[in-house]
Residue, then its C-alpha position, 0 to 999 in steps of 0.5 A: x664865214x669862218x678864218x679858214x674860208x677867208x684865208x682860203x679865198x685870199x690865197x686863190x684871189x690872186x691865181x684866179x685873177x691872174x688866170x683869168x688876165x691870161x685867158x683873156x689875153x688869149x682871147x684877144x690874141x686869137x682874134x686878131x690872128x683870126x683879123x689877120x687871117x681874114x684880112x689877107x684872104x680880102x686883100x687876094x680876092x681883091x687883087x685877083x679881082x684886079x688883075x682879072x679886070x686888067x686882063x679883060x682891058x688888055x684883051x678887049x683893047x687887042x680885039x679891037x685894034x684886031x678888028x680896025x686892022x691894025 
């Protein structure tokens, strides 16, 4: 390994070093937009969920009363 390569690879360390930080930063910001996005579409089925199931009570309780007349 001559001076030359070394200087080299001691100038490029710390760019590629740095390159790599902000790769993996990216990484990670996009899995958590990717969590986020994830999250909120359960937390609609869920609620949509709940309110169905509300719905079908509150009808179910109108056809009853219907039924005993009231």
């Amino acid at each position: 390994m001559s001076i030359d390569t070394s200087l080299i690879n001691v100038g490029l360390a710390p760019p590629t070093a740095m390159g790599m930080v902000y790769a993996q930063g990216a990484s990670s910001i996009g899995l958590f937009m990717q969590n986020a996005v994830l999250n909120e579409k359960l937390c609609q089925i869920t609620s949509r969920a709940s309110l169905e199931q509300c719905l079908v009570l509150i009808l179910a309780a109108g056809a009853a009363g219907a039924a005993k007349g009231k």
